[in-house]
C-alpha positions in Angstrom: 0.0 0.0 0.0 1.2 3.5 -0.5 1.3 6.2 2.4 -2.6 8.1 1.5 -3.8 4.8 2.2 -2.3 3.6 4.8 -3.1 6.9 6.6 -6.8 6.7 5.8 -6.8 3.0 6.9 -5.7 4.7 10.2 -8.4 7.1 10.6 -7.2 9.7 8.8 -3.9 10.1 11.3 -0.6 9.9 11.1 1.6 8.8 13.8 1.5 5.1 12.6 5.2 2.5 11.8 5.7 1.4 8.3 8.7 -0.6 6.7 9.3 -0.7 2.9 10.0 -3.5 1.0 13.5 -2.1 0.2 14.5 -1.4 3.6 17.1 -3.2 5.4 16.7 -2.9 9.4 14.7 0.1 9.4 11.4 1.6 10.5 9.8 4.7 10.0 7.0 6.4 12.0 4.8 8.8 9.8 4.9 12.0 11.3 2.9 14.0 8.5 1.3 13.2 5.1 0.9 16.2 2.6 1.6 18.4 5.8 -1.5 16.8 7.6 -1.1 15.3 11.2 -4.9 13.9 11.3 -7.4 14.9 9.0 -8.5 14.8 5.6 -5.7 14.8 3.0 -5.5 17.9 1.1 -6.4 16.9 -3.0 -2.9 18.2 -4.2 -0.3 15.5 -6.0 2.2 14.7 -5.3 1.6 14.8 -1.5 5.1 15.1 1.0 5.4 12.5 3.9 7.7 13.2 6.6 8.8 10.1 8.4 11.1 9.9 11.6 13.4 6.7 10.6 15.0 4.0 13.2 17.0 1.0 13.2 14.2 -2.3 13.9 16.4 -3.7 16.1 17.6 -1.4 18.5 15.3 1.6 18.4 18.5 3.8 17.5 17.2 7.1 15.4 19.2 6.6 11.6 18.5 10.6 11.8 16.1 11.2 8.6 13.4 12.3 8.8 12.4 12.9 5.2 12.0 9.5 3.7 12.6 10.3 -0.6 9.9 7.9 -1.4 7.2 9.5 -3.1 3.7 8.9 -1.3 2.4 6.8 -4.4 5.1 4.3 -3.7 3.1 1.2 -2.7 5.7 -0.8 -1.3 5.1 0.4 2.5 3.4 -2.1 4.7 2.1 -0.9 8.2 3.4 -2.7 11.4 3.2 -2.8 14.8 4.3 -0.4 17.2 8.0 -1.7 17.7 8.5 -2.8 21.7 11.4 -0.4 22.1 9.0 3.0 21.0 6.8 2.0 23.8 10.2 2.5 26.3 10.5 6.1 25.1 6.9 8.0 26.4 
């Protein structure tokens, strides 16, 4: 699924983990699709998606927080909420 999706599928809010297909050892939480934090998506294309990005394993931030996939890429899979993101609230 791409990004649009996977942010309606959750309610229309971001703040959900994804992994790519591509990606080895990482993890990203989606912190905003096409500048939205919950809410409708805005009808413009292509629509930006900022993701915070950390190693699986350890919960160690790689530091990017712009992932360059576009949002149409529909390689992205939604996970669960890695054990280690529930040690950091």
């Amino acid at each position: 699924m791409n990004i649009p999706q996977l942010y309606t599928q959750n309610g229309n809010t971001a703040g959900f983990w994804v992994q790519h297909r591509t990606w080895r050892n990482q993890c990203a939480q989606v912190q905003t699709v096409g500048g939205c934090r919950s809410g409708p998506l805005p009808k413009t294309d292509p629509l930006p998606v900022v993701m915070h990005v950390f190693d699986v394993r350890s919960g160690r931030s790689t530091g990017a927080s712009d992932v360059g996939a576009p949002a149409s890429d529909r390689n992205f899979t939604r996970i669960a909420d890695p054990p280690w993101c529930r040690l950091r609230h």
